[in-house]
N, C-alpha and C positions, 0 to 999 in steps of 0.2 A: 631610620630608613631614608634613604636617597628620594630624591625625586623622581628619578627617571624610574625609582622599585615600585613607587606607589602607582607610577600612571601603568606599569605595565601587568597589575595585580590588576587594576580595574580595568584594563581592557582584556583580560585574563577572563574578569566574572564578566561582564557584558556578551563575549560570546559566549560562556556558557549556560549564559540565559537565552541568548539568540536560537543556541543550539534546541534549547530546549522547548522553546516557543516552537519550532519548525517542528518538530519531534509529535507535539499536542496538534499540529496544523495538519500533518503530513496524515498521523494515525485518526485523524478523524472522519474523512473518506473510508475509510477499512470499518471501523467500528461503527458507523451508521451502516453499513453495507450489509456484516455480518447482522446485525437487530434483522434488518431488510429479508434478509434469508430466511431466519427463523420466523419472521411472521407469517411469509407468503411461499412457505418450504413447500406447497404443490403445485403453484406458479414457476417454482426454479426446478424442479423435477420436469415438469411439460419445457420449458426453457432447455435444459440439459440434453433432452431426448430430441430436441429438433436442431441442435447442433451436433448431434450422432455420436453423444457417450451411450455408450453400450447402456443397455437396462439394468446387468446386474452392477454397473459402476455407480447409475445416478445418485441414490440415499449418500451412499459413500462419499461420495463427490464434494456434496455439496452440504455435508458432515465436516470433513475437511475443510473446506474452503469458511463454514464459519467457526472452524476451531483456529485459523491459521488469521483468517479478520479479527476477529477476536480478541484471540491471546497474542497476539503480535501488534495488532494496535495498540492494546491498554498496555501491553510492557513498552512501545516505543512511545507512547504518552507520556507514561509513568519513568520512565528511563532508566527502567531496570531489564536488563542484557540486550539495550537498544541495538548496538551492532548488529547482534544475529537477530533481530528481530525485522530489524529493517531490511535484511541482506535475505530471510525470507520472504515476506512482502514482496519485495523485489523481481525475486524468482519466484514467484504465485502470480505477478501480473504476467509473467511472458505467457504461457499457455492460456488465460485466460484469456488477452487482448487479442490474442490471432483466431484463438476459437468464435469469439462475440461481437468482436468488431474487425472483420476481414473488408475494407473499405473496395478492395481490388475488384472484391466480386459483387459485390455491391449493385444495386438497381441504381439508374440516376437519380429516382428520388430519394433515394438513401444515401448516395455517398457518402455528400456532405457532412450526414451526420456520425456516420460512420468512420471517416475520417478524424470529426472532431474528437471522437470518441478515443480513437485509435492515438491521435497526437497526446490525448486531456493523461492516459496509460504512459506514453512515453517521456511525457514530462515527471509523473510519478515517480517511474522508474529511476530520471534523472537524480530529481530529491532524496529519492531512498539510499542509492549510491554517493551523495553526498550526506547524509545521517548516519549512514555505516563508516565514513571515512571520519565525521567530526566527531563520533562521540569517541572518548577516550577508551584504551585498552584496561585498563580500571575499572569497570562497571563493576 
């Protein structure tokens, strides 16, 4: 084996460890999230109904939202069918982030946080779009 084969085998495994570290970092917000849900599910039912999902959507809603935290975090942890895991993720934060943290409408005393909230989703977003691009077609 060359030398230039071996340095580029380990920089080969170094990002796929990198990957994979980002992957366990990424699905860890989602997976605390979804626990969050299930503990205090008639907190997010009173939650749901004062951002205006219809009554017969809430249960559902937020059924969904911890089957999707969930099973989409421990598979982009685990980094089994990370792509489509992460790439829903992805598309679970858009309708939530504009539903929860709408900064525009916002009180002044909330903006800010609202905003952060809003950016902390869009940066998520960022990651997850880059976890759907680095992990391999291979899964």
């Amino acid at each position: 084996m060359t030398n230039q084969l071996a340095v580029n085998i380990k920089n080969v495994n170094r990002v796929n460890h990198a990957v994979r570290m980002a992957g366990i970092m990424l699905s860890s917000l989602f997976i605390v999230a979804g626990f969050i849900k299930i503990a205090n599910f008639e907190s997010f039912l009173t939650m749901l109904g004062k951002v205006g999902v219809p009554a017969i959507l809430l249960k559902p809603g937020i059924l969904l939202a911890i089957v999707i935290e969930l099973g989409c975090g421990f598979a982009l942890a685990l980094g089994w069918k990370a792509r489509w895991a992460a790439m829903t993720l992805a598309v679970f934060l858009i309708p939530s982030t504009l539903m929860f943290h709408p900064f525009w409408t916002a009180s002044p005393d909330h903006f800010y946080n609202e905003l952060y909230h809003f950016l902390k989703n869009v940066t998520l977003f960022g990651g997850l779009l880059l976890a759907f691009n680095a992990y391999t077609h291979k899964e």
